[in-house]
LOTIDO-952469 format. One record per residue (C-alpha): residue in one letter; x, y, z. Coordinates in steps of 0.1 Angstrom, whole numbers, plus 5000, padded with zeros to 4 digits. Example, Ala and Ser with C-alpha at 12.3 -4.5 7.8 and 13.67 -1.06 7.14 Angstrom:
BEGIN
A512349555078 S513749895071 
# end
This chain:
BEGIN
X068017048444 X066216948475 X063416658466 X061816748498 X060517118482 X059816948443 X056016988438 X055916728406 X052116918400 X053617238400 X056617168379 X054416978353 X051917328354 X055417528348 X056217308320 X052917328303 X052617698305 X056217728289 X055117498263 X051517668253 X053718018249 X056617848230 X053717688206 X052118048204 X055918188195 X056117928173 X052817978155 X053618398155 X056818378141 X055618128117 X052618378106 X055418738106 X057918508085 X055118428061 X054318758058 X057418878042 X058418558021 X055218548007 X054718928000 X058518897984 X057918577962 X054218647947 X054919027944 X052319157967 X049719027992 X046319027975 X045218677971 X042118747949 X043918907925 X047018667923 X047018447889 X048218117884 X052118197890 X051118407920 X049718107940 X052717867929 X054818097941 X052718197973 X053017807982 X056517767977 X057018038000 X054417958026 X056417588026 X059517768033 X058617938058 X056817608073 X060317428067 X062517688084 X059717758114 X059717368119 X063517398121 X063917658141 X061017468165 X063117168169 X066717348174 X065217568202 X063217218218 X067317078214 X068617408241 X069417158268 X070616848258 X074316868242 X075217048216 X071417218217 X072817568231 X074917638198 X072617478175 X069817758194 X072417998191 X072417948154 X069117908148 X068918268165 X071518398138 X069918228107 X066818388120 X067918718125 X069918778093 X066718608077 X064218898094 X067019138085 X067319038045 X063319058048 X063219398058 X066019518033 X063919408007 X060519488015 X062719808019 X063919857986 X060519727971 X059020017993 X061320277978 X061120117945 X057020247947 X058220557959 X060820617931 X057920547903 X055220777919 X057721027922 X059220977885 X055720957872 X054621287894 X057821457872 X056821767849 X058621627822 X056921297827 X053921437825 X054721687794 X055721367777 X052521217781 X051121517774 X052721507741 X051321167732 X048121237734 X048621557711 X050221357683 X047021087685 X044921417676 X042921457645 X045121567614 X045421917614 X045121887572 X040821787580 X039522057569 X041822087540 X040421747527 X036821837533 X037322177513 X039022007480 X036421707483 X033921967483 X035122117454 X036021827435 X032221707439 X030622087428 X033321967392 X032021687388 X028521827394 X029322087365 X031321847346 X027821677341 X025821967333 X028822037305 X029722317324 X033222237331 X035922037309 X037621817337 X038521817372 X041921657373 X042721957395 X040121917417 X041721557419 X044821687423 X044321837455 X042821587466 X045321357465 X047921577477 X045921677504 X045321297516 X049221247511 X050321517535 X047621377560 X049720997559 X052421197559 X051821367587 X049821037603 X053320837599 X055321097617 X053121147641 X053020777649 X057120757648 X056821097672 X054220927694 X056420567695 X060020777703 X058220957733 X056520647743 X059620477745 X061320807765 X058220777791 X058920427798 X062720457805 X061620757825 X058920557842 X061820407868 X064520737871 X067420567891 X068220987905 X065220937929 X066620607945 X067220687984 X071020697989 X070820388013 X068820147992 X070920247960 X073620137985 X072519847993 
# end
């Protein structure tokens, strides 16, 4: 190097310009980093709506990502004095395969979304749903119980007047009637719990994995 052509103002400029712009990569790749270890840790990225396990988990991760940005700041500070070229060079791969584990699993979290919307979009998601709603409907043995209570209350009304001996019948089928409605109210509720249970296993339906990510 000639000493004759070193401007010392120039070269201290050069070397504050290449700082400002390291300190700005260090400060982006510290922000795209968070991004992903955060979104991975606390499940998604909407603070207001994170509870208490959310945010301990959003910290841990934002202090990660501090840790390894720090590291990474230092190693690639270290490129020229020895040994700083293959400690840069492995910071480089840690970082890569880091970014590259990042984006494989906000990958499969992606298609994990798609493979629920698609499962719940399913006709025979949907008919099973269906079907739980129709067994929560009114018994279909109503109008049954309103007819015999009806008559069991004109027997008594004539059982007053002298008119009529009894009305155990009347009684009778009124009691029936109300046993076939909890009959029918306990199968329907061991109906509506066995397709409950069939909507929920089919609420994740491994066939509409993508071929990669089920791969992976």
């Amino acid at each position: 190097m000639n000493n004759e052509n070193f401007n010392a103002g120039l070269a201290y400029s050069d070397y504050k310009t290449r700082q400002t712009f390291y300190m700005l990569a260090a400060a982006v790749a510290f922000l795209m980093s968070s991004y992903f270890v955060v979104g991975y840790l606390a499940g998604n990225l909407h603070v207001l709506e994170w509870d208490a396990s959310q945010w301990a988990n959003g910290i841990v991760a934002i202090g990660i990502t501090a840790v390894m940005t720090g590291y990474q700041f230092i190693l690639y500070g270290a490129g020229n004095v020895a040994g700083g070229k293959k400690a840069t060079v492995l910071a480089v791969v840690v970082a890569v395969s880091f970014s590259l584990l990042s984006e494989v699993g906000q990958g499969m979290e992606r298609d994990t979304i798609r493979m629920e919307t698609k499962s719940q979009e399913s006709p025979t998601y949907k008919a099973i749903v269906g079907a739980i709603g129709g067994t929560a409907s009114a018994s279909p043995y109503s109008a049954d119980l309103q007819a015999a209570e009806v008559k069991l209350a004109q027997c008594e009304q004539r059982l007053a007047q002298g008119k009529e001996k009894h009305c155990e019948g009347s009684k009778a089928r009124v009691e029936a009637v109300n046993k076939m409605i909890a009959g029918h109210a306990t199968a329907s509720q061991s109906q509506a719990l066995a397709l409950a249970a069939t909507a929920k296993a089919m609420e994740k339906d491994e066939k509409n994995y993508a071929a990669l990510v089920s791969v992976l």
